[in-house]
N, C-alpha and C positions, 0 to 999 in steps of 0.2 A: 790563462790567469796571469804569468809571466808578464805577456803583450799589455793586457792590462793596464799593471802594478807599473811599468816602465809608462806607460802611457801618461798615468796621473804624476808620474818623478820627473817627468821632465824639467829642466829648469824655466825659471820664467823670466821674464826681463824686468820686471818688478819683484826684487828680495820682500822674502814673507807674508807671499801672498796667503799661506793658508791662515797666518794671524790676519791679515788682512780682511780676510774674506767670512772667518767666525768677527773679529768686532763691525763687520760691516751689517753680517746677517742681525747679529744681537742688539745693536742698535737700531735696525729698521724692526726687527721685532717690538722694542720697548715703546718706541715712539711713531708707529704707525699702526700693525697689526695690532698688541695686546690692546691699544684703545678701540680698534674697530670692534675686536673679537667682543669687550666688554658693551659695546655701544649694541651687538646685534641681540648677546644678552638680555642687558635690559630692557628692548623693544621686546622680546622674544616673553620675556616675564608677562606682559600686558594680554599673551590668550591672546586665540585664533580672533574672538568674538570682538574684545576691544581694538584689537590690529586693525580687522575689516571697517568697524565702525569710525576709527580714528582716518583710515584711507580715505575713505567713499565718503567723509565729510565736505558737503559744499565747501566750507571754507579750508580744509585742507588744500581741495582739487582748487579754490581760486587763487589761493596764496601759493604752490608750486605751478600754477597756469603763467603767472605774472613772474613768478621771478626765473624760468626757464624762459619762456617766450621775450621778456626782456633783457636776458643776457643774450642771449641769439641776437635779438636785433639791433641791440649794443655792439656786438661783437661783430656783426657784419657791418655797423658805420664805420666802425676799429680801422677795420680791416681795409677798407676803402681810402677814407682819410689818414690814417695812421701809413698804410703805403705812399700816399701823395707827399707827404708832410717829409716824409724819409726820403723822398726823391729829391725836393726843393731842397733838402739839408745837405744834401752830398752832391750835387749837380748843382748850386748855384752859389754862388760868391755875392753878398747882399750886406748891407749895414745894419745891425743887429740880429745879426745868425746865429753867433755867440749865445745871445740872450735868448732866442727863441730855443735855442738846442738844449740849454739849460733847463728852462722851463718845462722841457718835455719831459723831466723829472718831477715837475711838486707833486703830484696825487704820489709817488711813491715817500717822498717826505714828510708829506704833511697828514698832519694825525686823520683820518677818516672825519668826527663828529667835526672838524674845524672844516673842513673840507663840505659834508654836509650844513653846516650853518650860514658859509659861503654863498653855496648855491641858492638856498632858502630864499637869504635875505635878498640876490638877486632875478630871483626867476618870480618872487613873490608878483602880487596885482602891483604892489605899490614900487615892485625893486626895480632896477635901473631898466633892465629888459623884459620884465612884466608890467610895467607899466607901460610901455608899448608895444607890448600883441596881447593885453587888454581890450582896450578898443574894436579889433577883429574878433572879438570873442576866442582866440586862446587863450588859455589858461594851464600852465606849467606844474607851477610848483601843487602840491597837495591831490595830484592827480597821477594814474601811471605812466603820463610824459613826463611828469617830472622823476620817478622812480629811473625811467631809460635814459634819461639825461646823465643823472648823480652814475650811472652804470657806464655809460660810456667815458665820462669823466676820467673815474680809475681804471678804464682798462686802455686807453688810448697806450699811454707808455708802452706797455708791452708790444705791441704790433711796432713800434716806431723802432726799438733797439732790438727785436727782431732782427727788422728786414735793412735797417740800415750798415751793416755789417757787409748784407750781403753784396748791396749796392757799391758802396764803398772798394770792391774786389772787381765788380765788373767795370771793364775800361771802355771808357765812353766811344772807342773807334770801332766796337762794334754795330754802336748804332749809325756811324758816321758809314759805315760799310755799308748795311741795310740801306740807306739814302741813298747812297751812293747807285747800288744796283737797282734800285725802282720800285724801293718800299715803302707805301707810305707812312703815316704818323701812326695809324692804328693797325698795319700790319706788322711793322714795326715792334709796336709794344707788347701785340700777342705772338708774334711768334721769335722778337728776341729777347727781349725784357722780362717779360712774365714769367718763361720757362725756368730759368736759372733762378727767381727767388718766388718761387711758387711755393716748394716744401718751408721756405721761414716763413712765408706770410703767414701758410697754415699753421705754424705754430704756434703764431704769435696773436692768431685766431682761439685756438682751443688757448693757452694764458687767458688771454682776456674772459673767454668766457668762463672759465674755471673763478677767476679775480671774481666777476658779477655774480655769478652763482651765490656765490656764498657772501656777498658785500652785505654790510648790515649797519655801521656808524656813519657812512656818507646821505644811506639813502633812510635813514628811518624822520630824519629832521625835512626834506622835501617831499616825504612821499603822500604824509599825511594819515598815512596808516590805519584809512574806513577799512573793515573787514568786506569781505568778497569784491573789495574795488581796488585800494590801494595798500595792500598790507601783502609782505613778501614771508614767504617758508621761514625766512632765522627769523625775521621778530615773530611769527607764531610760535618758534620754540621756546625761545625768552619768553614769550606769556605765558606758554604752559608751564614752564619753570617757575615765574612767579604764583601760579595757582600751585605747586605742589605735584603736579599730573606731570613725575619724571618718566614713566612709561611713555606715555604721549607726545612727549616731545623727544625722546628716544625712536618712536615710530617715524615721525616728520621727520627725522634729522635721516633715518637708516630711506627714508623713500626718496629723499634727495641724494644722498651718498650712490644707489644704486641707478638709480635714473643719467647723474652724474656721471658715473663711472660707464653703463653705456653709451654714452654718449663721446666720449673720450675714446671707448676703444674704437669705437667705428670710424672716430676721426682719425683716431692714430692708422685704422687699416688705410684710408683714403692716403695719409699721408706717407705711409711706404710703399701704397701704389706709386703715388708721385715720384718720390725716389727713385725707386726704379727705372722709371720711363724718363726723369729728367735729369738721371744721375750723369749719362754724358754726354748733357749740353753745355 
């Protein structure tokens, strides 16, 4: 018991941590748990019977089809061009770098519905680049390409000041070394480059799709919002909200939060494997 008591007294290198540590607990209680706790509540109010029938709705399952399946494939363009984008920023010396590296901020500045009215007016039949992949029969805006468009939009940021950090740290004579001994471009990349900013890419991965998941002001003005085609989980909840049926969109909201939240920890386990195995490269 001694051992113990001495145990928890030890001193810490940060004074007050036990205040510390009750206003840290009590403020994630207030503004994360006590809203969950009440959000599972009031789904939980709606019966077995309505729960099932609110799940197993065609247009529940097409509206969390679209917006899970379109943050994933959002989040995997991200992922792709958001690392390339981060390489050209920190490996190239170019005229107007400044302004591109800027830029890679507005979806986090700029308000979501302005952001969505944006894209509308451009991806529409008539807007500058809807009016040419018209012609080939694409068609963007008011469709679920335009829904993965407005989704990769706001998540690209995240993947970019991610992994540009990491980049930033790595010194480019490592790759001059690789070359040097007989590596090519693309052994190169995966076996020096990739390794060390694998764990930020992933997490600048799960960001973005945590951002899509839940986007709702960018994409409801492109998306067009047909039921079982173009209409994503939050605006089903907002309608149910507008009809009054708070259980119901208490349901939607609690089968996205938990679909969500699996989805995150299995990334997260993927990305402490990473760790692990990349931690001394």
């Amino acid at each position: 018991m001694a051992a113990a008591t001495s145990v928890w007294r030890q001193p810490s290198i940060l004074p007050g941590f036990g205040i510390a540590l009750g206003i840290t607990l009590s403020a994630l209680s207030l503004i994360v748990l006590v809203p969950l706790v009440a959000l599972a509540l009031k789904a939980a109010s709606a019966g077995p019977a309505d729960i099932w029938a609110v799940t197993t709705s065609p247009r529940t399952l097409a509206a969390l089809r679209l917006s899970f399946l379109g943050a994933l494939f959002a989040a995997c363009v991200n992922a792709v061009f958001g690392m390339i984008l981060a390489w050209v920023l920190v490996r190239y010396e170019f005229p107007g770098r400044r302004f591109i590296d800027a830029a890679v901020d507005l979806p986090f500045a700029l308000p979501t519905a302005v952001a969505g009215i944006a894209l509308t007016a451009i991806y529409a039949p008539n807007g500058w680049v809807g009016s040419l992949l018209a012609p080939y029969g694409i068609k963007v805006a008011y469709t679920p390409l335009g829904v993965m468009v407005a989704l990769i939009f706001v998540g690209l940021p995240f993947v970019v000041r991610t992994v540009q950090p990491v980049l930033e740290e790595m010194q480019a004579d490592v790759e001059e070394a690789a070359a040097l001994l007989g590596a090519g471009r693309w052994r190169t990349i995966f076996t020096v480059i990739l390794p060390p900013i694998y764990p930020a890419l992933l997490t600048g991965f799960v960001l973005a799709f945590a951002r899509a998941v839940g986007e709702y002001g960018s994409v409801i003005f492109i998306a067009g919002n047909v039921p079982m085609v173009s209409e994503i989980a939050p605006l089903l909840i907002v309608i149910r909200l507008e009809q009054f049926d708070y259980a119901g969109a208490a349901v939607v909201a609690m089968l996205m939060l938990l679909i969500s939240f699996a989805l995150i920890v299995f990334v997260n386990l993927i990305q402490a494997r990473a760790r692990r195995r990349f931690g001394d490269v």
